[in-house]
N, C-alpha and C positions, 0 to 999 in steps of 0.2 A: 590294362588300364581302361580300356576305353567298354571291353565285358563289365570291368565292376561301375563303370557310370550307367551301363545299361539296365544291370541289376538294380541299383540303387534307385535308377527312374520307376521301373518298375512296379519297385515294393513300395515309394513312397507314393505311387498313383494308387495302387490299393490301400494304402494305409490315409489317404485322403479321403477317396472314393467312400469305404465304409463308414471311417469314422465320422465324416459329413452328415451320412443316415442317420448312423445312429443320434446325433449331437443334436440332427432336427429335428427325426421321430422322437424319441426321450428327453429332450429337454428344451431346445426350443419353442415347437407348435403347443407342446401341452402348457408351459408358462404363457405363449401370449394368450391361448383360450383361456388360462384361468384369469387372466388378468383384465382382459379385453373384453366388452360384450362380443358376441358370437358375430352379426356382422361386420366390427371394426376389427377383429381379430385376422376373419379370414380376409378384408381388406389387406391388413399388412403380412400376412403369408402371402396374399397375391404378387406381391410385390417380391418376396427372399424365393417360391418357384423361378423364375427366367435365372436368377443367379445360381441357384439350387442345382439347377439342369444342368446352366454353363458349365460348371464346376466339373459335376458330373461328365459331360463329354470332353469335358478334354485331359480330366483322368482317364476316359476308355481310350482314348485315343493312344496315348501316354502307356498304358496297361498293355496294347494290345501289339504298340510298334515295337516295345520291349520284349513281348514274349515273343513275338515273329524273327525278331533277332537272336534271340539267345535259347529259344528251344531248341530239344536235340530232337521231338516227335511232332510231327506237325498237327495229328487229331488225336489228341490224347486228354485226360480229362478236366486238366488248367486250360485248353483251349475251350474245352464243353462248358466250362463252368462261366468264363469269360463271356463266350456268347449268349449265355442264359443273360448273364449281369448288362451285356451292351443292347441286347432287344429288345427286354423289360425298360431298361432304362433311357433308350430312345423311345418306344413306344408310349410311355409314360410322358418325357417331354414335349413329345411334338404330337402325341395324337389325343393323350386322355385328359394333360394341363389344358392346352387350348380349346375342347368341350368344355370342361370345368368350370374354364373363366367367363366361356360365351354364354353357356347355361344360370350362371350368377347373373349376369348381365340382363338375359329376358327376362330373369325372375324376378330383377327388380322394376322392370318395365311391365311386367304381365299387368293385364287393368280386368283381371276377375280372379275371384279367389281359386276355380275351377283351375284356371290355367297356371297361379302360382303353386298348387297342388302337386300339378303334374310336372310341374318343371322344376318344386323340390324332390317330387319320387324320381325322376332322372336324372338329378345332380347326388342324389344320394348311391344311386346304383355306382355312377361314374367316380365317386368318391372312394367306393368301395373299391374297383378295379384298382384306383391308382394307388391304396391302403394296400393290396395283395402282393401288383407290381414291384412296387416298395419292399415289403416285405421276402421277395422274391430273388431281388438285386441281390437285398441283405444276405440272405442266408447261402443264395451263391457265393457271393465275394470272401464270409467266409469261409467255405467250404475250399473255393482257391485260395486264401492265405494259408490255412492249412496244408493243402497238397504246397505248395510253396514253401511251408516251413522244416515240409520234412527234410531230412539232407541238410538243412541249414548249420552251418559251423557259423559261432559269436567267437 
């Protein structure tokens, strides 16, 4: 009994985890940028990132106490894939969001066109990393749902 609540936490912290990506990458951020001019858009993503994140760690968390419990291999490559998803996806919330947000910040403060220049070519670069990272989580998390699925009895 207490194996199948461990399983069950598990899969549904990956079945959280990804499906959150995907629901923000593909349908949320691109309806408010269509919706939104470009500054009041990423105003209110600024706002769904901290909750984004949240979400996100405490499904790894969730992910990773469950696989610690119920593995039979302890580096085998649901742990590899897991750590790919938990470094990208902390590194992302704590080190490339809060450049991100501080970087918007000066650019809106910048008082020459010079320096708002330069501080959109580095909010674009930093944009880009958390775009990869992102994409990075994603295709791990599936790649562990997959090895996860194998062996699966419905």
């Amino acid at each position: 009994m207490l194996m199948d609540f461990v399983h069950f936490a598990y899969i549904l912290s990956l079945v959280g985890w990804i499906g959150s990506i995907v629901f923000f990458s593909f349908f949320t951020a691109p309806v408010i940028f269509k919706l939104l001019e470009r500054e009041k858009a990423g105003e209110v993503v600024g706002v769904i990132f901290p909750r984004y994140y949240f979400f996100g760690y405490v499904c790894a968390v969730m992910a990773l106490s469950s696989l610690m419990v119920s593995a039979q291999v302890f580096f085998g490559p649901k742990q590899i894939l897991l750590f790919i998803m938990i470094a990208g996806w902390f590194y992302a919330g704590l080190v490339v969001s809060p450049k991100s947000r501080k970087l918007k910040t000066l650019r809106k403060s910048a008082s020459s066109a010079e320096e708002k220049a330069r501080l959109e070519v580095t909010f674009k670069k930093t944009h880009s990393l958390a775009v990869k990272l992102n994409a990075s989580v994603l295709s791990a998390g599936l790649g562990l749902l997959w090895f996860s699925a194998i062996g699966l009895k419905l």
